[in-house]
PDB file of N, H, CA, C and O in Angstrom:
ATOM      1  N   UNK A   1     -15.690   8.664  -7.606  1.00  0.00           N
ATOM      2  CA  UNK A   1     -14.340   8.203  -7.271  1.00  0.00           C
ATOM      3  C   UNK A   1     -13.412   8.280  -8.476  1.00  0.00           C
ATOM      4  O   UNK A   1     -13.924   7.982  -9.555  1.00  0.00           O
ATOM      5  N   UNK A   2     -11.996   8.668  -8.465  1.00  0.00           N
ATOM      6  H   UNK A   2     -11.579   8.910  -7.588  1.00  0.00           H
ATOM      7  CA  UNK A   2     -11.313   8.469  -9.221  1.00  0.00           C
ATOM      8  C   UNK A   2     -10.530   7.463  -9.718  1.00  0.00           C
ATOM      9  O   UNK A   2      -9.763   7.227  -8.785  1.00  0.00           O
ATOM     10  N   UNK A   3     -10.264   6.749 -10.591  1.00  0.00           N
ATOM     11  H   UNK A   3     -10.888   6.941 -11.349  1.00  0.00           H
ATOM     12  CA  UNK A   3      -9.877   5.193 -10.943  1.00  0.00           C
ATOM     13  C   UNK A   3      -8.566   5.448 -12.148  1.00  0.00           C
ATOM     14  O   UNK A   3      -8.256   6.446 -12.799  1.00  0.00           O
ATOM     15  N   UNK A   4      -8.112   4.349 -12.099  1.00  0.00           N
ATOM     16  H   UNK A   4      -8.363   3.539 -11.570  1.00  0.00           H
ATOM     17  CA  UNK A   4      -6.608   4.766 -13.038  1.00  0.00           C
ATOM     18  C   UNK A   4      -6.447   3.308 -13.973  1.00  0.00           C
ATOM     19  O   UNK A   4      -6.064   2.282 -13.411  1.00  0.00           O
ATOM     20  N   UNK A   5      -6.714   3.318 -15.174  1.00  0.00           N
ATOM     21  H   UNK A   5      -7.025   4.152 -15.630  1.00  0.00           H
ATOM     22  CA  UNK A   5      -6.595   2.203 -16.078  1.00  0.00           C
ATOM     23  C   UNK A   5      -5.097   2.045 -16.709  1.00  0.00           C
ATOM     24  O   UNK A   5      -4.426   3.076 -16.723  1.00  0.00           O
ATOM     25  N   UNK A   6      -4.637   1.114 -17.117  1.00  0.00           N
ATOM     26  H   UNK A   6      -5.182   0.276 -17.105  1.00  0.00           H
ATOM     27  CA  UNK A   6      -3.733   0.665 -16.957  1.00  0.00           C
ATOM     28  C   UNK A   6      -2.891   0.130 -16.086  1.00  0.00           C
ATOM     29  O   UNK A   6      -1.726  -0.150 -16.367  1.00  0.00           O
ATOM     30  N   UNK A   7      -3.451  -0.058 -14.915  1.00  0.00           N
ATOM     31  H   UNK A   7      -4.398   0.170 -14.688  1.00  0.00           H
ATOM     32  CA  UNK A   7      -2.701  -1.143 -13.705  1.00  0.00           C
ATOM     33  C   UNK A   7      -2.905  -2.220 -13.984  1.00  0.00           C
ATOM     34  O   UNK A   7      -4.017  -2.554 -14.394  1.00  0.00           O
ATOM     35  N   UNK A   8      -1.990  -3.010 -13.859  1.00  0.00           N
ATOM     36  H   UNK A   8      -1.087  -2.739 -13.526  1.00  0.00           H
ATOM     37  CA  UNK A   8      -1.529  -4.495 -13.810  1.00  0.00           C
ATOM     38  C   UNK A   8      -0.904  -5.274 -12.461  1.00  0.00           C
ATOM     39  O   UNK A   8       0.099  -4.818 -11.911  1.00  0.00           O
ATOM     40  N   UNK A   9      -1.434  -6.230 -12.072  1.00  0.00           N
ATOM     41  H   UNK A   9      -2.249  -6.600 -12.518  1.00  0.00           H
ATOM     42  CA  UNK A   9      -1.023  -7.132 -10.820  1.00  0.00           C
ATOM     43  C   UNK A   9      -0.911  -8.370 -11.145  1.00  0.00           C
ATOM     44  O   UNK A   9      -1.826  -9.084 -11.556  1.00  0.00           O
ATOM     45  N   UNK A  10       0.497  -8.755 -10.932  1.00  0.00           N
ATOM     46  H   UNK A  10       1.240  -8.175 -10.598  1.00  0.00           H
ATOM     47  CA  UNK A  10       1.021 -10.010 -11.172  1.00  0.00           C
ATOM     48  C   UNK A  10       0.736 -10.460  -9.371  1.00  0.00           C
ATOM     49  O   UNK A  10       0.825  -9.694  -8.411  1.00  0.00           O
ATOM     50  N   UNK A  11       0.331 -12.147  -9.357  1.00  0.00           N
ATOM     51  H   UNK A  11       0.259 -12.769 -10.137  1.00  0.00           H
ATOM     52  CA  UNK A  11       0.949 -12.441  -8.418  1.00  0.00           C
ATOM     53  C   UNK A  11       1.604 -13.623  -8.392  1.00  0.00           C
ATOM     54  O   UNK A  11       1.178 -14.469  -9.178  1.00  0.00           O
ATOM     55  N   UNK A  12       2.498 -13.911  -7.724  1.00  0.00           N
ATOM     56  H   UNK A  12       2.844 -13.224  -7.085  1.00  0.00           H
ATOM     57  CA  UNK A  12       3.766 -15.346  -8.442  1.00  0.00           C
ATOM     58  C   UNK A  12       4.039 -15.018  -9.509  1.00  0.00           C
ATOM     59  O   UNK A  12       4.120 -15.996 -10.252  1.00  0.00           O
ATOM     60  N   UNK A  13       4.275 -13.883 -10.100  1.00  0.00           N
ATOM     61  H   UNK A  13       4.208 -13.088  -9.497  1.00  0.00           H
ATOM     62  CA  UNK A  13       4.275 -14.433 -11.495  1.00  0.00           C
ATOM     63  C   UNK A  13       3.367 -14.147 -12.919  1.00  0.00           C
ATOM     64  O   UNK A  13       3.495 -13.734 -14.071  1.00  0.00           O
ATOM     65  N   UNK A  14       2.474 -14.618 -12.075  1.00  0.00           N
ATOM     66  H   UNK A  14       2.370 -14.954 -11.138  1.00  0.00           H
ATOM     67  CA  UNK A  14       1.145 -14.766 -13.136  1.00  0.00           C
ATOM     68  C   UNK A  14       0.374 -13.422 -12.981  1.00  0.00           C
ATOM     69  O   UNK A  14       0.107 -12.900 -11.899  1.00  0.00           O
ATOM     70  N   UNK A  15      -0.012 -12.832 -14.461  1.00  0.00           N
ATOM     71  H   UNK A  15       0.205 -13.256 -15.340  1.00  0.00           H
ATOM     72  CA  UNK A  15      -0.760 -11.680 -14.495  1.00  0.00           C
ATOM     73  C   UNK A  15      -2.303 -12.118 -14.109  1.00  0.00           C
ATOM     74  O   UNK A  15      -2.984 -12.989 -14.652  1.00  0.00           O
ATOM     75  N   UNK A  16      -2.732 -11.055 -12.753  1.00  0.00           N
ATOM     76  H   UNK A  16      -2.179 -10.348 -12.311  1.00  0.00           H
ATOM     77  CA  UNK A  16      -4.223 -11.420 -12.130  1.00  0.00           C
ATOM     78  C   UNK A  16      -4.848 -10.636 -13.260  1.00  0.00           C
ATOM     79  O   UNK A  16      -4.348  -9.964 -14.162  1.00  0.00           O
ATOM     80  N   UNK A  17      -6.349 -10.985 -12.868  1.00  0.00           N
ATOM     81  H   UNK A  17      -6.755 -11.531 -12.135  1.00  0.00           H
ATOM     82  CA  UNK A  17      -7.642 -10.350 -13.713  1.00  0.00           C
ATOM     83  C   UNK A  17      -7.664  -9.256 -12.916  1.00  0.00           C
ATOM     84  O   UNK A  17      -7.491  -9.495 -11.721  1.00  0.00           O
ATOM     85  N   UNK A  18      -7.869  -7.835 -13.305  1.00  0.00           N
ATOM     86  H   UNK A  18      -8.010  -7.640 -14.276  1.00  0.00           H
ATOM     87  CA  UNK A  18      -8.171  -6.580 -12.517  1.00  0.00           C
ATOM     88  C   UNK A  18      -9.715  -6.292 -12.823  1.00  0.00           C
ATOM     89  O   UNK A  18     -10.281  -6.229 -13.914  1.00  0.00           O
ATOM     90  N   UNK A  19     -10.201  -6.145 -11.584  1.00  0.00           N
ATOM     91  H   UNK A  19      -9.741  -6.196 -10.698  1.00  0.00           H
ATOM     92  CA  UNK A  19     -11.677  -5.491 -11.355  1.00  0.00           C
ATOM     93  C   UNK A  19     -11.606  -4.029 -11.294  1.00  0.00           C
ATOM     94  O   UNK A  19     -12.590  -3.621 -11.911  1.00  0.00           O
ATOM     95  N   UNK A  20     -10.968  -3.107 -10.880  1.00  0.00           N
ATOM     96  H   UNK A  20     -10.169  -3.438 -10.378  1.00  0.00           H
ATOM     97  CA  UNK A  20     -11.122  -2.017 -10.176  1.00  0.00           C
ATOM     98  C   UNK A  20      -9.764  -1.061  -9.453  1.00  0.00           C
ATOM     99  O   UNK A  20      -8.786  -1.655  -8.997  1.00  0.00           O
ATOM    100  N   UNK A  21      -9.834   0.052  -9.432  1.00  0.00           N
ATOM    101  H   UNK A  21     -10.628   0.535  -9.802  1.00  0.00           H
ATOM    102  CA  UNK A  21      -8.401   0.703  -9.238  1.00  0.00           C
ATOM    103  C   UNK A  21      -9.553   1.999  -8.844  1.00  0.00           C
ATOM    104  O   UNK A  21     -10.396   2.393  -9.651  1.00  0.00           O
ATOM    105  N   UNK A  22      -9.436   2.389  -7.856  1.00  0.00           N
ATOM    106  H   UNK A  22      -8.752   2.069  -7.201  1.00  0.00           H
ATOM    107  CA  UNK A  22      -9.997   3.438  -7.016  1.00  0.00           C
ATOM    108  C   UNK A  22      -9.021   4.124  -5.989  1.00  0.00           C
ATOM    109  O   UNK A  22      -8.023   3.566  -5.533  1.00  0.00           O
ATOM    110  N   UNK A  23      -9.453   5.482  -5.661  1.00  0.00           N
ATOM    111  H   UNK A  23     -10.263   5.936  -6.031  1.00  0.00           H
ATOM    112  CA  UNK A  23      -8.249   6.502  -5.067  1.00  0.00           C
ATOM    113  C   UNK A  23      -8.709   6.116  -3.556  1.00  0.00           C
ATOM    114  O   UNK A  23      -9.784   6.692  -3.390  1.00  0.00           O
ATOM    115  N   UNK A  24      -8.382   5.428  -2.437  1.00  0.00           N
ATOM    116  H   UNK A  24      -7.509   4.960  -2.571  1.00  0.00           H
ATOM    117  CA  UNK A  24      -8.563   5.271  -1.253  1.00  0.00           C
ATOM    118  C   UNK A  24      -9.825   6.498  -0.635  1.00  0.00           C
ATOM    119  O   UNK A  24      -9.496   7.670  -0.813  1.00  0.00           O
ATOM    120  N   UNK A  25     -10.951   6.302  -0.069  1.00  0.00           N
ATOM    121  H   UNK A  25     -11.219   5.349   0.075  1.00  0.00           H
ATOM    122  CA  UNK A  25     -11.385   7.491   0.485  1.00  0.00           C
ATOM    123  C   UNK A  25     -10.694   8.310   1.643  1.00  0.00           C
ATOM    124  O   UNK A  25     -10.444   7.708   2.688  1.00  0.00           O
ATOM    125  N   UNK A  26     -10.385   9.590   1.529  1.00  0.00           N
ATOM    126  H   UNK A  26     -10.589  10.078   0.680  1.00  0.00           H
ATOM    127  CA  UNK A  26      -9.862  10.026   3.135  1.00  0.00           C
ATOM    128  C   UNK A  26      -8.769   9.729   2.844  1.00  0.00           C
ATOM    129  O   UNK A  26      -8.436  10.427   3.802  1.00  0.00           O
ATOM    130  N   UNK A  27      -7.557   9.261   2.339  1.00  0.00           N
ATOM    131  H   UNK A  27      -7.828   8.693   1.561  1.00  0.00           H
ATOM    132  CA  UNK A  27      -6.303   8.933   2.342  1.00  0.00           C
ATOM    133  C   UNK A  27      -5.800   9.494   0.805  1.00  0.00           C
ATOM    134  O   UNK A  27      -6.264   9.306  -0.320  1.00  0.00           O
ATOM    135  N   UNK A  28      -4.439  10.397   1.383  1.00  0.00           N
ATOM    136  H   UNK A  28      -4.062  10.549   2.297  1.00  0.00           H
ATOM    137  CA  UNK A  28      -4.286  10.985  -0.127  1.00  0.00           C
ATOM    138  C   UNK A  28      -3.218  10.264  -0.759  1.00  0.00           C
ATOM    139  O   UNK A  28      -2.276   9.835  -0.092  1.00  0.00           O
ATOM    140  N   UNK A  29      -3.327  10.048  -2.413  1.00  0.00           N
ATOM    141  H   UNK A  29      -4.092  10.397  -2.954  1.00  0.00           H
ATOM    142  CA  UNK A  29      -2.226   8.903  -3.005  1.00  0.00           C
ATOM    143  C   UNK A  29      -2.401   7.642  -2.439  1.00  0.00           C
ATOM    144  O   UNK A  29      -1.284   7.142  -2.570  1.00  0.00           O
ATOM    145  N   UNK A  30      -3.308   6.593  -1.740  1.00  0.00           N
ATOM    146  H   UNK A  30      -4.216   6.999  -1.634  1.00  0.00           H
ATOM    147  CA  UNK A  30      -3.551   5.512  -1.410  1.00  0.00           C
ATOM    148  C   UNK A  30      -4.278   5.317  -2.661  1.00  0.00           C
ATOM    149  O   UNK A  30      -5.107   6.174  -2.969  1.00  0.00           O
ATOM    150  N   UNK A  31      -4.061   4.174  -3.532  1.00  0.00           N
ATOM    151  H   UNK A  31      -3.388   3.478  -3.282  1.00  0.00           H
ATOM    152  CA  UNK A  31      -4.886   3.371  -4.467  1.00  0.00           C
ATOM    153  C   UNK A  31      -5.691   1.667  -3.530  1.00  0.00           C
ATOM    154  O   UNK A  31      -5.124   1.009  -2.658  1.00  0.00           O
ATOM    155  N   UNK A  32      -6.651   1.486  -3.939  1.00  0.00           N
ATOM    156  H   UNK A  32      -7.111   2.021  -4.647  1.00  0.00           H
ATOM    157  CA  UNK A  32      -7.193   0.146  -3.772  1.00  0.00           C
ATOM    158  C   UNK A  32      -7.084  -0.355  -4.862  1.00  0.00           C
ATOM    159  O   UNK A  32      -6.981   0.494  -5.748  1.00  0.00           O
ATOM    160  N   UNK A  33      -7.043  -2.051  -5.425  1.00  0.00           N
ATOM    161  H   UNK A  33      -7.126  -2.740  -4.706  1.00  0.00           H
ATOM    162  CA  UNK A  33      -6.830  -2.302  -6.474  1.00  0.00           C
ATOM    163  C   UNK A  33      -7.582  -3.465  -5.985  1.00  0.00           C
ATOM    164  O   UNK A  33      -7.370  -4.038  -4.917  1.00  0.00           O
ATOM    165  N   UNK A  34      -8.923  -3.916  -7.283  1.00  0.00           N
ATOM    166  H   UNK A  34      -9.095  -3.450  -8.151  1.00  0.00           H
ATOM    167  CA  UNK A  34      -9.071  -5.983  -6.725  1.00  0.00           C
ATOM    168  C   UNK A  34      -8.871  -6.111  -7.986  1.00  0.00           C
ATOM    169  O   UNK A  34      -8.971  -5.448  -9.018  1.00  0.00           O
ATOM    170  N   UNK A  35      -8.465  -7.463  -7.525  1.00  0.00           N
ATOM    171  H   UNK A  35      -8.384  -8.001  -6.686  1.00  0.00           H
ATOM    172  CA  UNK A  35      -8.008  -8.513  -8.331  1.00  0.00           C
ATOM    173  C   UNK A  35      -8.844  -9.729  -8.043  1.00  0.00           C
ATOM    174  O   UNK A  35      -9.444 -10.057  -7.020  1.00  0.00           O
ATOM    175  N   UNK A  36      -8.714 -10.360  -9.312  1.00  0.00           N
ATOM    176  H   UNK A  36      -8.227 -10.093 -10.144  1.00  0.00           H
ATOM    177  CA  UNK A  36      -8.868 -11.832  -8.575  1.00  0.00           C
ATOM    178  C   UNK A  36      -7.998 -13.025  -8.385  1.00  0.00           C
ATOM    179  O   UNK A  36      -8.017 -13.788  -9.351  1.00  0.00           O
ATOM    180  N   UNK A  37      -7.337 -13.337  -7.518  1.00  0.00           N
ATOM    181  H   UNK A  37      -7.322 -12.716  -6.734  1.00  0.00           H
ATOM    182  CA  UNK A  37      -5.743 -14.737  -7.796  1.00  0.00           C
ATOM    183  C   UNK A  37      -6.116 -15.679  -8.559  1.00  0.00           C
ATOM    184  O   UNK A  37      -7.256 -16.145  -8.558  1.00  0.00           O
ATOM    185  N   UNK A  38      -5.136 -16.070  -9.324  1.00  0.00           N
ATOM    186  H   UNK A  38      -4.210 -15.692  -9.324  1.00  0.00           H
ATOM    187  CA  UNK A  38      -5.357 -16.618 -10.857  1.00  0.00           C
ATOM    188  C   UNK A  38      -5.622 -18.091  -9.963  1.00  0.00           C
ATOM    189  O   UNK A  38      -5.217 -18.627  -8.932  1.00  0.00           O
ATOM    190  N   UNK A  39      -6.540 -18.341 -11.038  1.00  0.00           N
ATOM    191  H   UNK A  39      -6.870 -17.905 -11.876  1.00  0.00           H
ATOM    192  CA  UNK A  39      -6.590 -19.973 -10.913  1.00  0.00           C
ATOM    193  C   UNK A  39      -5.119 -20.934 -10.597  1.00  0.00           C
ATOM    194  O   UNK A  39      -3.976 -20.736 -11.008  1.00  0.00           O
ATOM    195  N   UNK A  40      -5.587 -21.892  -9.818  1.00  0.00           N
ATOM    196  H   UNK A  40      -6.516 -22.053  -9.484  1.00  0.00           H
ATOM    197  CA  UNK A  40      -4.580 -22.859 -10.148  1.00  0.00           C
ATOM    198  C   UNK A  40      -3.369 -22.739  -9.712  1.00  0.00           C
ATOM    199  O   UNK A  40      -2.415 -23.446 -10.037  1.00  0.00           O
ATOM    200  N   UNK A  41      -3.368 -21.326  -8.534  1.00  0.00           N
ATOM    201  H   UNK A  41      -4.143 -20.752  -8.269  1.00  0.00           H
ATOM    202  CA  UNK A  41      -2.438 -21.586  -7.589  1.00  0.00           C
ATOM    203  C   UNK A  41      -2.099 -22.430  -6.656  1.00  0.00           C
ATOM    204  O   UNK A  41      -3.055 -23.203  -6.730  1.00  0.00           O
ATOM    205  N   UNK A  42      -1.330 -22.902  -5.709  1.00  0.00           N
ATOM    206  H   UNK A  42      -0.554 -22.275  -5.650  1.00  0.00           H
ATOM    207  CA  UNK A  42      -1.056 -24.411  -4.865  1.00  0.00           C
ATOM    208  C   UNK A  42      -1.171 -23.499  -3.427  1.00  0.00           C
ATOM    209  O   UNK A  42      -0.838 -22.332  -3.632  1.00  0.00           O
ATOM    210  N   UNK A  43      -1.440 -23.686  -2.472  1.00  0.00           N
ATOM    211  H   UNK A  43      -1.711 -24.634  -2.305  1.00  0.00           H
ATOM    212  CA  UNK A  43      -1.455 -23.106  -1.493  1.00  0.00           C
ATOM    213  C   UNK A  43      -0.087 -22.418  -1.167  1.00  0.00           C
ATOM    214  O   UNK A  43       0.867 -23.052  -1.618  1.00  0.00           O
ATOM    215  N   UNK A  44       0.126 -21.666  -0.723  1.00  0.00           N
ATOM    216  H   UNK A  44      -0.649 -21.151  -0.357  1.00  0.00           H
ATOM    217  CA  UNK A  44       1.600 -20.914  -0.278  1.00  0.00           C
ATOM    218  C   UNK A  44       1.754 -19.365  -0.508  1.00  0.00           C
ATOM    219  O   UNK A  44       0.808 -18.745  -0.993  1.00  0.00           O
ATOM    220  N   UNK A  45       2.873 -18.755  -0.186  1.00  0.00           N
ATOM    221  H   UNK A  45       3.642 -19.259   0.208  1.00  0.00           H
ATOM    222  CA  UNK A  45       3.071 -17.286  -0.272  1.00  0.00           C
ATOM    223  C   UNK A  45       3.428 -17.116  -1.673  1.00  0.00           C
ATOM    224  O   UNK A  45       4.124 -17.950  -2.253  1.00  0.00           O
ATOM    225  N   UNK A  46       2.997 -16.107  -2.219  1.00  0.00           N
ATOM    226  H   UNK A  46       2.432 -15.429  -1.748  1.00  0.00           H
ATOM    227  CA  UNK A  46       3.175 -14.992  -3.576  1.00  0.00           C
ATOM    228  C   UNK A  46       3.810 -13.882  -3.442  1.00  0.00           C
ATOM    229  O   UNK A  46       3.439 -13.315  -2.414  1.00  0.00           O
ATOM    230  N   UNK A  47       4.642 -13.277  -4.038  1.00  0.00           N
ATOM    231  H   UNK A  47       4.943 -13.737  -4.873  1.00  0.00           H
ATOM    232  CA  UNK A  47       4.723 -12.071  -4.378  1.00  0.00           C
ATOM    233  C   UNK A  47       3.644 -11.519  -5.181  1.00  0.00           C
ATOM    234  O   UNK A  47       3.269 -12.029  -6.237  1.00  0.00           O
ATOM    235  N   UNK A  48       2.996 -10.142  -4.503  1.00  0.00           N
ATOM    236  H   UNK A  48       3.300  -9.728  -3.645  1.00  0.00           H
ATOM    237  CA  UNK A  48       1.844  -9.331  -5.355  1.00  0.00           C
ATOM    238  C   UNK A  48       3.057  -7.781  -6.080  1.00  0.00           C
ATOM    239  O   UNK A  48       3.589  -6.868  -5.448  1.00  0.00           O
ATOM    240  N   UNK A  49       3.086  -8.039  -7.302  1.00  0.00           N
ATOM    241  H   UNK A  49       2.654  -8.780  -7.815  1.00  0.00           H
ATOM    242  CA  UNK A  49       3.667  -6.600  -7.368  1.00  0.00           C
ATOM    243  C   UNK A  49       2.322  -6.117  -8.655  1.00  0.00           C
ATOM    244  O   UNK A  49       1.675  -6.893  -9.359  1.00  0.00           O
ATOM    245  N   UNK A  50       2.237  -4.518  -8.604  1.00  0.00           N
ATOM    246  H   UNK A  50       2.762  -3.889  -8.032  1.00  0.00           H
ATOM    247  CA  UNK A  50       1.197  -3.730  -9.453  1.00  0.00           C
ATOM    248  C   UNK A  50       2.292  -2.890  -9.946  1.00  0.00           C
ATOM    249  O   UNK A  50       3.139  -2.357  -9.229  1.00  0.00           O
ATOM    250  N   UNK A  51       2.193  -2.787 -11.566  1.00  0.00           N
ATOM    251  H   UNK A  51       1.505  -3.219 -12.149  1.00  0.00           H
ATOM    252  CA  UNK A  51       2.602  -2.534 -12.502  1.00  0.00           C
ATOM    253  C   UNK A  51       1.708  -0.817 -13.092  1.00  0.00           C
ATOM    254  O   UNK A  51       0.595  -0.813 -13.616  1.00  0.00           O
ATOM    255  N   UNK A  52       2.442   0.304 -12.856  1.00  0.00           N
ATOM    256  H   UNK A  52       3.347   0.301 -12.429  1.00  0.00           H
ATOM    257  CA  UNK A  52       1.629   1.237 -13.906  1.00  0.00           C
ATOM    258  C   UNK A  52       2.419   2.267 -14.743  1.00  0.00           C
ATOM    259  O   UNK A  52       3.189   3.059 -14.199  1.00  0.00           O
ATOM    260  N   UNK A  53       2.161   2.232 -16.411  1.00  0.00           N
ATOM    261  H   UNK A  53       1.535   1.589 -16.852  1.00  0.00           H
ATOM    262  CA  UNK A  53       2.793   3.126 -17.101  1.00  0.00           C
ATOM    263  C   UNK A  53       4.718   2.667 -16.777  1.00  0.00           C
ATOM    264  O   UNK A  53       5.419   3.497 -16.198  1.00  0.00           O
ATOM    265  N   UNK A  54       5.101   1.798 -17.072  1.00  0.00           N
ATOM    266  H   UNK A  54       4.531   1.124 -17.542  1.00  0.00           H
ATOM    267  CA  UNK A  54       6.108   1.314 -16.804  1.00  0.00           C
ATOM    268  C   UNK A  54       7.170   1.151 -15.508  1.00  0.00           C
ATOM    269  O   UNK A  54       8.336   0.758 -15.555  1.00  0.00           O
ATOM    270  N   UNK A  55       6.362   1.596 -14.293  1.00  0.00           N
ATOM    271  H   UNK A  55       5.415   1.915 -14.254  1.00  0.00           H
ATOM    272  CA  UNK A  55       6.893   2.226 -13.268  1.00  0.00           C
ATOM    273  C   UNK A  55       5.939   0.072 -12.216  1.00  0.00           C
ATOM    274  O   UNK A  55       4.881  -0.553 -12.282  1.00  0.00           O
ATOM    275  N   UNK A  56       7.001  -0.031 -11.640  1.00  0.00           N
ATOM    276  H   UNK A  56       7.861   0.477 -11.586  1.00  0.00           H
ATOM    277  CA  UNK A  56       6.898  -1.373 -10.952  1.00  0.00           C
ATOM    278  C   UNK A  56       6.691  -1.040  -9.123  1.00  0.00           C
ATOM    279  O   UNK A  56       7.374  -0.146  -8.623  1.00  0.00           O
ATOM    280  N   UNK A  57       5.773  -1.786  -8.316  1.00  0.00           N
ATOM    281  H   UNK A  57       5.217  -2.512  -8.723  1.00  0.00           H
ATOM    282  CA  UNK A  57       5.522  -1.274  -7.148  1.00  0.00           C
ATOM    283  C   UNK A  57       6.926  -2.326  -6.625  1.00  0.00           C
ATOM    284  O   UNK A  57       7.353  -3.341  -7.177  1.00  0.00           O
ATOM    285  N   UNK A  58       7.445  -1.587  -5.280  1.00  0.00           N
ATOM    286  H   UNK A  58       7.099  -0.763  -4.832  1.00  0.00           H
ATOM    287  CA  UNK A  58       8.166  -2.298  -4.820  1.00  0.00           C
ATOM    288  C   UNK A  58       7.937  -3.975  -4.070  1.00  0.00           C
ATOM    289  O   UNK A  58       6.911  -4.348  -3.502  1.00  0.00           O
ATOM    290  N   UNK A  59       8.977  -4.645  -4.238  1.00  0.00           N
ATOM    291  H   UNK A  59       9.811  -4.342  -4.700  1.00  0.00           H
ATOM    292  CA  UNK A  59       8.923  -5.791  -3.869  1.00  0.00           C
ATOM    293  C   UNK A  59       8.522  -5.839  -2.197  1.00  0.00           C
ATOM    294  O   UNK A  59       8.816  -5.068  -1.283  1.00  0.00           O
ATOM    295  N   UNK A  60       7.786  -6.986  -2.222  1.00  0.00           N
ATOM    296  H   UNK A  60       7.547  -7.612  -2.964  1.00  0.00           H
ATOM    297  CA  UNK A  60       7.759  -7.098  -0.253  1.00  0.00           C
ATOM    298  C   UNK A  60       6.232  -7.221   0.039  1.00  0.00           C
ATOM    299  O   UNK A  60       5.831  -7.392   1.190  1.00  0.00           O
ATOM    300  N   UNK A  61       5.308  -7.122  -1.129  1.00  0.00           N
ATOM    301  H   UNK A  61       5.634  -6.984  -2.064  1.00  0.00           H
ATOM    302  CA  UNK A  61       4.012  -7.381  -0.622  1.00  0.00           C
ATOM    303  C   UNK A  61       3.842  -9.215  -0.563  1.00  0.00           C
ATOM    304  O   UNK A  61       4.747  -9.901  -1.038  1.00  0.00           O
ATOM    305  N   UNK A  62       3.092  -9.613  -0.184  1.00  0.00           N
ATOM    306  H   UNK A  62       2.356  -9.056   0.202  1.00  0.00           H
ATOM    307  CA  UNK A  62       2.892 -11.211   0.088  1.00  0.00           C
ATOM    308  C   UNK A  62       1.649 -11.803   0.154  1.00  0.00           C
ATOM    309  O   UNK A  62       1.040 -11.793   1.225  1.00  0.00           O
ATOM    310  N   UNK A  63       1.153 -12.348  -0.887  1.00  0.00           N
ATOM    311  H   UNK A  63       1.647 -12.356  -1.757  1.00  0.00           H
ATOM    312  CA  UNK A  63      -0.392 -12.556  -0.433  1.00  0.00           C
ATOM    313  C   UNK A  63      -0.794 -14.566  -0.116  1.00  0.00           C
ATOM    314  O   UNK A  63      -0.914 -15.436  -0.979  1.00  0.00           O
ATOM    315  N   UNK A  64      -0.872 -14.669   0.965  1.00  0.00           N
ATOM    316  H   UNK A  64      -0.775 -13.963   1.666  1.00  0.00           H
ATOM    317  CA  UNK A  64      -0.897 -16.881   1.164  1.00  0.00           C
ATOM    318  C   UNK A  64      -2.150 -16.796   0.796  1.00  0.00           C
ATOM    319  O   UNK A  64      -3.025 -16.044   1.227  1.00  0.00           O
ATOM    320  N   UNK A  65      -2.208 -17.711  -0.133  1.00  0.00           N
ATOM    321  H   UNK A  65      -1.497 -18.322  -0.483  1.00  0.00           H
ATOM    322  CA  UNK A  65      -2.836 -18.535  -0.749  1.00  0.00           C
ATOM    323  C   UNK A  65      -3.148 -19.722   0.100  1.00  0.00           C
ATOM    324  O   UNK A  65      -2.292 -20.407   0.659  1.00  0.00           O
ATOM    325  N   UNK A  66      -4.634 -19.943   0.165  1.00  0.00           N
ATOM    326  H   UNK A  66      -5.329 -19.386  -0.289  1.00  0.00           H
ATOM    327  CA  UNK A  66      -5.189 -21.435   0.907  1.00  0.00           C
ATOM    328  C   UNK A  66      -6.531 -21.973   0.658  1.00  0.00           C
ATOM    329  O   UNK A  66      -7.622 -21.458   0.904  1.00  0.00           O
ATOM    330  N   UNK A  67      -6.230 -23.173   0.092  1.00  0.00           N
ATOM    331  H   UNK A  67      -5.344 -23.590  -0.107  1.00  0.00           H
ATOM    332  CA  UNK A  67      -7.457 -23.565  -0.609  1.00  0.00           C
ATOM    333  C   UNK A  67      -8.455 -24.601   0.380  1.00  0.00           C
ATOM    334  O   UNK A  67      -9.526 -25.025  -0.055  1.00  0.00           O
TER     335      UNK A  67
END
């Protein structure tokens, strides 16, 4: 699989821990990315944006949080 270092995923805010950045199988230009959501979030909606080589993913992803 092909993987791309230097991605970054904030969510709220807060820069997540990155596990992994892989090219989608079967889908061309689809990335997968895990993360893990930072500690010590409160339950509620986030903005997820991924960061690469100075170029910012667009706004509008949303990930709820529930503990």
């Amino acid at each position: 699989p092909y993987s791309v270092n230097g991605v970054t995923v904030t969510v709220g805010g807060i820069l997540a821990q990155g596990y992994g950045v892989a090219l989608a199988s079967g889908l061309a230009a689809l990335y997968q990315v895990a993360i893990q959501v930072p500690a010590g979030l409160a339950d509620g909606d986030y903005q997820v944006l991924a960061g690469l080589s100075g170029q910012q993913s667009a706004a509008g992803a949303i990930l709820t949080v529930q503990g």
